[in-house]
N, C-alpha and C positions, 0 to 999 in steps of 0.2 A: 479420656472419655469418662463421662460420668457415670458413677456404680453402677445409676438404676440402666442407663442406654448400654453399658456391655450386658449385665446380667440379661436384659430386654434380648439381645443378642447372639448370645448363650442359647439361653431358651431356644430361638428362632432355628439357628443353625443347627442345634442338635435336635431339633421336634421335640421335645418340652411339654408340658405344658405345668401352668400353673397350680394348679390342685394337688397334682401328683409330687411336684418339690414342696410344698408346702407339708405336705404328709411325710415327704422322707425328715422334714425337721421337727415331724412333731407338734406342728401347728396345724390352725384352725385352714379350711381348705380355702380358704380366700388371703390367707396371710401374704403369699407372695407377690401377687398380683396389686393387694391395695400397699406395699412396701413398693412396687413400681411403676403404678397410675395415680396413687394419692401420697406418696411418702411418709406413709407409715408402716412401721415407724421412719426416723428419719437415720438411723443409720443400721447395717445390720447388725444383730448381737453375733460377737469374736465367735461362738460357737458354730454359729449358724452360717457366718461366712466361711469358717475353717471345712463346714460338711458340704458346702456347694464350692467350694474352691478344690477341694479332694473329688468331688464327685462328675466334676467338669472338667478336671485336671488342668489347673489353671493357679497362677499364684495367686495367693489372698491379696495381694497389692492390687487387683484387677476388680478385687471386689469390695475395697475401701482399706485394706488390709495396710500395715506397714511394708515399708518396702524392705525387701528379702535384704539380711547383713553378708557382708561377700565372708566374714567366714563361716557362715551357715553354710554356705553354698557348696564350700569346697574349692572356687577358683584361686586360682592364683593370681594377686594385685602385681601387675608390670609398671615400673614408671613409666610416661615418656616424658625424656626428658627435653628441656628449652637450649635443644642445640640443633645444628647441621653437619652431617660430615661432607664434607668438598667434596664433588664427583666431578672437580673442574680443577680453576686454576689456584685455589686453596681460601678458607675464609677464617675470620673469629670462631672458635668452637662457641662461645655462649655462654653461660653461664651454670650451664650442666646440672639448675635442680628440675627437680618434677614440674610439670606444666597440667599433667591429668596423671591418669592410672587406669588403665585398659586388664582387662577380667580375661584370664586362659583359663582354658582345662587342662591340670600340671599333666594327664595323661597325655595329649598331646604337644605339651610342652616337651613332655618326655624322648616321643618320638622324633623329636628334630633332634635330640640328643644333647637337648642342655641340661648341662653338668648340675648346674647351682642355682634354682629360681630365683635365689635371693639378690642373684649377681646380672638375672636379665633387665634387659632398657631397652627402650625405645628412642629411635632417632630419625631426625629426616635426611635424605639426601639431596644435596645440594648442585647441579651441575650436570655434565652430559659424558664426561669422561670413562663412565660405567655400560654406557648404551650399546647394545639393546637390553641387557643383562640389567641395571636398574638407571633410572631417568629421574629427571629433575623432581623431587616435592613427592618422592618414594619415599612410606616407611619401611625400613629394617630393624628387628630384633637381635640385639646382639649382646650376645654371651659373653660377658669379661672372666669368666670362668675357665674360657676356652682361647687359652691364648698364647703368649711364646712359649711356654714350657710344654706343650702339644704343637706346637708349627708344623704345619702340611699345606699341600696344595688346599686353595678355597679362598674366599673373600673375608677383608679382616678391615675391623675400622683402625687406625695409626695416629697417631698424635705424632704430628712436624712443626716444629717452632710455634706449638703452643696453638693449631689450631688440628682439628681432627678432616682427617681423609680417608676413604672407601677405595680399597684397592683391592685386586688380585695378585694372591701371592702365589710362587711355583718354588719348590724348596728342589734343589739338584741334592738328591741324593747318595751321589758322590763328594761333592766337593763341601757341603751342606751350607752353598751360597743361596741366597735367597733372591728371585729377580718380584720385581716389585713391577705390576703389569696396570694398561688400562684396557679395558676392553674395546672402546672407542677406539681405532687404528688414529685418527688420527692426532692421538695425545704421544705423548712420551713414556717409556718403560723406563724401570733403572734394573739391569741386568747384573747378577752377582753383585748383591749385596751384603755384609758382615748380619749374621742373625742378634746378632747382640749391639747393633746401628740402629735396628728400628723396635721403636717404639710401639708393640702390639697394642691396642686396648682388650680389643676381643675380637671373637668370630662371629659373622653374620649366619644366623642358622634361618632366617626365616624375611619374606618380604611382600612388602602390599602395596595397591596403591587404588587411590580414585577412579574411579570408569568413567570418562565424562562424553 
């Protein structure tokens, strides 16, 4: 949207008016208005956007401003990465670099209880083996932080002959055999398996997906 049509906007939605923002910056009582029906001036001064962007509560980027740096913000940069993990009959993992980088609040990154932000990624699921629990073109965030040397029951991504898969894992507590599950009944389990046979990456702590 352009400066002058959000500020235009602002104004509107919060009843506003012209004179009275023009007086909170210290200017002459027509400043705002000929800044938004004749473009003058033609851009706002840093100051003057910085006291209508605080005063509207709204980022300066909204109002010609740079756009906010993610570590001003505080978030925490996630990759996702250019792979799939099989929720089927297994495929290529990919190529495993970043594709984008998706913005948390480590507060609630927290609360899913990842260990290590620096060790979170993003990946797609591949496949119907996980259904109803996650489906085809599901993102999952997953924790390589959290992985065989924590083994418990939960959902963990697995590298098998060099391609990566979305399983459920159940660890017997007795015997501290691991069965390797799908949730789809009707795929295949691998029941009692050696914990040091499979390949954890990490733990899925968290998952999204499209609304269509």
């Amino acid at each position: 949207m352009d400066v002058r049509d959000a500020l235009q906007r602002l104004i509107e939605e919060r009843r506003e008016d012209y004179s009275s923002l023009s007086r909170l910056l210290g200017r002459n009582a027509a400043y705002v208005q000929q800044f938004i029906k004749r473009g003058i001036p033609k851009k706002l001064a840093e100051d003057d956007r910085r006291l209508l962007a605080r005063y509207f509560n709204v980022s300066e980027e909204v109002l010609g401003g740079p756009p906010a740096r993610l570590e001003d913000s505080g978030l925490i940069a996630v990759p996702r990465l250019e792979v799939r993990a099989s929720a089927g009959p297994g495929a290529l993992s990919g190529s495993e670099r970043p594709a984008a980088h998706l913005a948390f609040d480590p507060k609630w990154l927290r609360s899913l209880g990842a260990r290590d932000t620096d060790r979170l990624s993003i990946i797609r699921v591949e496949g119907d083996s996980m259904v109803p629990t996650l489906a085809d073109g599901d993102e999952i965030l997953v924790d390589a932080s959290d992985g065989a040397d924590r083994l418990r029951d939960g959902i963990y991504v697995l590298r098998v002959d060099e391609a990566l898969m979305v399983k459920r894992l159940a660890l017997n507590p007795a015997t501290r055999f691991v069965s390797v599950k799908s949730d789809n009944k009707d795929y295949p389990s691998w029941p009692e398996c050696r914990a040091d046979s499979i390949d954890v990456i990490g733990r899925v702590v968290w998952a999204g997906r499209r609304i269509v």
